[in-house]
C-alpha positions in Angstrom: -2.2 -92.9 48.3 -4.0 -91.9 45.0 -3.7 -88.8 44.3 -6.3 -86.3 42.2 -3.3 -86.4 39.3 -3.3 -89.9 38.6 -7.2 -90.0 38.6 -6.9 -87.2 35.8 -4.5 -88.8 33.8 -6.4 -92.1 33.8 -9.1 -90.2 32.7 -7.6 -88.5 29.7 -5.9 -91.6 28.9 -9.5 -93.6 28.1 -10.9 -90.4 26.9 -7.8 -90.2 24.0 -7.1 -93.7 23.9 -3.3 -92.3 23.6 -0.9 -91.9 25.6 0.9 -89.1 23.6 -2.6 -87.1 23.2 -3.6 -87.9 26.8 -0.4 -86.3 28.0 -1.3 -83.0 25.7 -4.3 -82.9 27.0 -2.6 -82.8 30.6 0.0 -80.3 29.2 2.4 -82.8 31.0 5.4 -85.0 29.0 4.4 -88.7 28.1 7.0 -90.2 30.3 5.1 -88.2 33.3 1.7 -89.3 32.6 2.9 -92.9 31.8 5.1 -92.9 34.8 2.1 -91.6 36.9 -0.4 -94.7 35.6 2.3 -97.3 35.9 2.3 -95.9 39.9 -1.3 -95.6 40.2 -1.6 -99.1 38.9 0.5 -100.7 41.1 -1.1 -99.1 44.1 -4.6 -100.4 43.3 -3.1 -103.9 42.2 -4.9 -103.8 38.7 -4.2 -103.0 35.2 -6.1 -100.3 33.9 -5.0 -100.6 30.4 -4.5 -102.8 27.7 -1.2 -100.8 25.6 1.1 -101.6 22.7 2.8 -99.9 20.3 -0.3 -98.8 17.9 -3.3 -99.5 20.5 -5.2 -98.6 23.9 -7.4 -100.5 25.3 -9.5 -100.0 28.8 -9.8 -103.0 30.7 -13.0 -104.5 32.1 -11.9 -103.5 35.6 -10.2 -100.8 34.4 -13.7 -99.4 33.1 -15.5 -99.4 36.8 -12.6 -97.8 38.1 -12.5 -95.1 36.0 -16.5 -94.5 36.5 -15.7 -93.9 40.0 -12.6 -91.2 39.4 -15.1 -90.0 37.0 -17.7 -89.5 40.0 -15.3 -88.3 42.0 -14.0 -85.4 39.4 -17.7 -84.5 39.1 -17.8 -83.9 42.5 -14.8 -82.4 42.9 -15.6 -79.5 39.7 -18.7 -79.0 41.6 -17.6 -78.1 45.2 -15.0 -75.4 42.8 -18.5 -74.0 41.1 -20.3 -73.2 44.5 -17.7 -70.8 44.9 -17.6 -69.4 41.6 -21.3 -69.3 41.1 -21.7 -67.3 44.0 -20.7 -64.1 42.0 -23.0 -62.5 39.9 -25.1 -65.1 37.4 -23.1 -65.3 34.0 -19.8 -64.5 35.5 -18.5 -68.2 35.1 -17.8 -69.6 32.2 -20.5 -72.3 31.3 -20.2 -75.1 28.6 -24.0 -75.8 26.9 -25.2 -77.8 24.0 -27.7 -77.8 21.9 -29.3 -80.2 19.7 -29.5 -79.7 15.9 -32.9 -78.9 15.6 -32.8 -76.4 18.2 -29.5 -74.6 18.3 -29.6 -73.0 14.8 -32.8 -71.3 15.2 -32.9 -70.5 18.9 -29.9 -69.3 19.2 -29.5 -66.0 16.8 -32.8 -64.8 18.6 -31.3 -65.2 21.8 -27.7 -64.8 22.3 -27.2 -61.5 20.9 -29.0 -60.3 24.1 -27.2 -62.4 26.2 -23.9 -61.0 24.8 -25.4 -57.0 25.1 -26.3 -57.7 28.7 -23.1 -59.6 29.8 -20.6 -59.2 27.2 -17.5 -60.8 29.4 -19.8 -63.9 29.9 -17.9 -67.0 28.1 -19.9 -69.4 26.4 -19.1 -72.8 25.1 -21.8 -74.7 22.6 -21.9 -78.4 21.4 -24.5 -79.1 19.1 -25.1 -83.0 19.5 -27.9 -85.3 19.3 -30.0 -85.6 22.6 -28.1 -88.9 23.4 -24.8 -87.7 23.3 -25.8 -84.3 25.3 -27.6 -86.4 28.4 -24.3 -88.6 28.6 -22.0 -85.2 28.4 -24.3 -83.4 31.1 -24.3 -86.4 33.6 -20.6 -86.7 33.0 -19.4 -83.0 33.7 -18.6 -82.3 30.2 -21.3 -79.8 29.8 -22.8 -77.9 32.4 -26.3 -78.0 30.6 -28.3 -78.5 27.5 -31.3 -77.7 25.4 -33.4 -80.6 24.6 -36.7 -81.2 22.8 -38.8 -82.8 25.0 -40.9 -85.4 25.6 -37.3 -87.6 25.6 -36.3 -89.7 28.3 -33.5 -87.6 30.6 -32.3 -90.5 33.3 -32.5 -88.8 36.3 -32.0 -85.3 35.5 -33.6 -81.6 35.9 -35.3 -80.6 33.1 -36.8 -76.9 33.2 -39.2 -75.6 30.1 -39.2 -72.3 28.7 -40.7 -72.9 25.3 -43.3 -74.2 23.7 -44.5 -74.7 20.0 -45.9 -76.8 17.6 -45.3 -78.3 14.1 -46.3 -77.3 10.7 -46.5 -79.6 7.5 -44.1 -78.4 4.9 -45.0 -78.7 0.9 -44.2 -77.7 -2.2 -46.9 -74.9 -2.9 -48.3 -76.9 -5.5 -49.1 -79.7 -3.3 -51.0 -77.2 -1.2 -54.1 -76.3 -1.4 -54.7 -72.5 -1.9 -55.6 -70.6 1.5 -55.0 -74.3 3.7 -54.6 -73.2 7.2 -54.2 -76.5 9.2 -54.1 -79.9 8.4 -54.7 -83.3 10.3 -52.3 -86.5 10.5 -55.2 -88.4 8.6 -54.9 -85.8 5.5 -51.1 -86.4 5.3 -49.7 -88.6 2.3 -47.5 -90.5 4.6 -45.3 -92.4 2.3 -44.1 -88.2 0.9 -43.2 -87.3 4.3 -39.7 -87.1 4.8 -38.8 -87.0 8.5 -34.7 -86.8 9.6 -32.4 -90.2 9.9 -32.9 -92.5 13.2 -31.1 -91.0 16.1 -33.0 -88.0 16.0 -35.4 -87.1 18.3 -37.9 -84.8 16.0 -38.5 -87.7 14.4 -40.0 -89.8 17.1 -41.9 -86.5 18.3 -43.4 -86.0 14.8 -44.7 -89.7 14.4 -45.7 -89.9 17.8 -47.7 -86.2 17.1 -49.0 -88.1 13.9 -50.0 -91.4 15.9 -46.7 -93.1 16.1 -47.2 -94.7 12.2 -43.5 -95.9 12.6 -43.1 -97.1 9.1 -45.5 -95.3 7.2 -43.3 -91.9 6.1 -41.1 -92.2 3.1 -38.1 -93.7 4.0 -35.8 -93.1 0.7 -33.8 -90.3 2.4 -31.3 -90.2 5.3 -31.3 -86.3 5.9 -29.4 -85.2 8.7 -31.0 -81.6 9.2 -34.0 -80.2 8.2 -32.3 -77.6 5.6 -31.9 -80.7 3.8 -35.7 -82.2 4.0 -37.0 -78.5 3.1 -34.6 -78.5 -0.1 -35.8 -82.0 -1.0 -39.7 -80.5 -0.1 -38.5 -77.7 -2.7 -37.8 -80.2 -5.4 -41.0 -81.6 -4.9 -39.3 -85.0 -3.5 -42.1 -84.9 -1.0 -43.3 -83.1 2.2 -41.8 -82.8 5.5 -42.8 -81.5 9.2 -40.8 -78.6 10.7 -41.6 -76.9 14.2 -42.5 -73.3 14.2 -39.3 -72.1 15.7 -37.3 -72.8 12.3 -39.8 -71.4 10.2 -38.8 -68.3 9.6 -35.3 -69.7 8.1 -36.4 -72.2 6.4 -39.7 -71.6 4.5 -40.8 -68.1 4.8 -38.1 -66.7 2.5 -38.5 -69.4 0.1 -41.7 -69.0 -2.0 -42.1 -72.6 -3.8 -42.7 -73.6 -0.1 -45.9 -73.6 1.7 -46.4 -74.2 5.8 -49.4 -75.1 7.3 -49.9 -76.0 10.9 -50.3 -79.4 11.6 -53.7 -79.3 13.5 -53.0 -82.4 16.1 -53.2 -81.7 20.2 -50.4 -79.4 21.2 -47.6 -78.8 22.2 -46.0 -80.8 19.9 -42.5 -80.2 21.5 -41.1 -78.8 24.5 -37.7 -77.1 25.1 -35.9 -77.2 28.4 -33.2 -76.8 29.7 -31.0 -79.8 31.1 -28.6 -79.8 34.1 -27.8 -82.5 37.0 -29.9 -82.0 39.9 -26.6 -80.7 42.3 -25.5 -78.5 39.3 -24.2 -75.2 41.2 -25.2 -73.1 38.4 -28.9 -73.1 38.4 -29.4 -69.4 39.7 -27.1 -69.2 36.0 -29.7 -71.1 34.2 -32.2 -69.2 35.3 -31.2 -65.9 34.2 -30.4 -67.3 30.3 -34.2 -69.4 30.3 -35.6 -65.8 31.5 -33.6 -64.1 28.5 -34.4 -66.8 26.5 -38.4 -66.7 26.9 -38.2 -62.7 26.8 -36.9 -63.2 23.5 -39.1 -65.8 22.1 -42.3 -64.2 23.3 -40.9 -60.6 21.3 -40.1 -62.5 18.3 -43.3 -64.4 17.8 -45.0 -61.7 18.7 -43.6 -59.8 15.5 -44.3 -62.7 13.2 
């Protein structure tokens, strides 16, 4: 019979693509864990890996295989966090990411309440691309994340606490003196700078400016939106930055002008993500109320 072991072995073994690491991982000896696939193998009748001396490889039905034990840890870790979860909200440990152009503005506003309020809660953060975070929330790596929507999230929750629009970001020579808003049309379009493929403010900011794919300058590969604002600051071009990372990246800076980017709103959306059987949700709930509390005092002060 198959036991829950094996299943977690397998698992770490495709996840390390090592046996020595996988067993690490497993804080188990490498002549257990390999001892443990060999069996597990031979009582499904099918090789599960490809091994040699320097490589790992997954086999093809090795792969659909292991996204069922997958499924079935899932569920397993689940029916463990009804129990847990029914304590007081934040008294689990909880594993969420963030994507990059959320998580280092959002979260010095918020999480030094969070810790004032439940200072033994444990908190884990990934900061990853929205991708990456969908595919580690569906699989039980992460109990949640916060996304920038509109973005496509395959068949999971999404619950909004936030709201904002973006600003057009210049050198303050490029502005003109007193500008409060400005429309797509106005832009210069081959100066605006927007971050690499793979992230999703970029798609939302040429969608919010009429989707002109190919229009913005493509001569930089920036990977965060410190780096567009520097290149705005040496008057390499402009750039669009939403509201929320303002503060950080503009206001102190005085060679750098913002003005709001006057096109229907909002512009983005933030939510959390979570899988629609996550046990955690009255969890959730308590960090989006501490979250909007704190985003409604701090743009109320600014």
């Amino acid at each position: 019979m198959i036991s829950l072991k094996q299943l977690m072995y397998a698992l770490a073994v495709e996840q390390t693509l090592h046996f020595k690491k996988a067993a690490e991982l497993c804080h188990v000896s490498q002549s257990a864990l390999s001892t443990a696939i060999i069996e597990l193998e031979k009582q499904i009748d099918m090789q599960l890996f490809e091994r040699n001396n320097k490589t790992v490889l997954v086999t093809e039905k090795g792969a659909l295989f292991l996204i069922k034990a997958k499924a079935i840890k899932l569920a397993l870790d689940e029916l463990q966090q009804i129990s847990q979860f029914s304590k007081q909200p934040l008294s689990v440990p909880m594993a969420i990411g963030v994507i990059p152009t959320i998580g280092p503005y959002l979260l010095p506003k918020v999480l030094p309440k969070v810790r004032d309020l439940y200072p033994d809660f444990k908190l884990r953060l990934v900061e990853e691309q929205s991708h990456r975070l969908i595919n580690m929330v569906k699989s039980g790596e992460l109990d949640a994340a916060v996304l920038a929507l509109p973005y496509p999230i395959d068949g999971l929750l999404a619950f909004e606490f936030w709201q904002e629009d973006f600003y057009w970001v210049s050198h303050v020579d490029e502005c003109q003196q007193h500008q409060q808003e400005i429309n797509s049309n106005e832009l210069e379009l081959d100066k605006l700078m927007l971050l690499k493929e793979g992230h999703c403010l970029k798609d939302q900011a040429l969608a919010v400016c009429g989707n002109q794919s190919t229009a913005h300058n493509n001569a930089y590969d920036a990977t965060s939106l410190y780096t567009l604002v520097q290149m705005v600051a040496g008057k390499l071009g402009s750039t669009l930055v939403p509201k929320m990372a303002l503060e950080q990246l503009v206001f102190q800076d005085k060679k750098l002008a913002a003005v709001h980017l006057h096109e229907p709103g909002p512009h983005r959306r933030i939510a959390f993500i979570i899988r629609p059987n996550y046990a955690g949700a009255d969890s959730i709930e308590v960090l989006i109320q501490l979250f909007t509390q704190q985003l409604s005092a701090q743009s109320q002060s600014t």
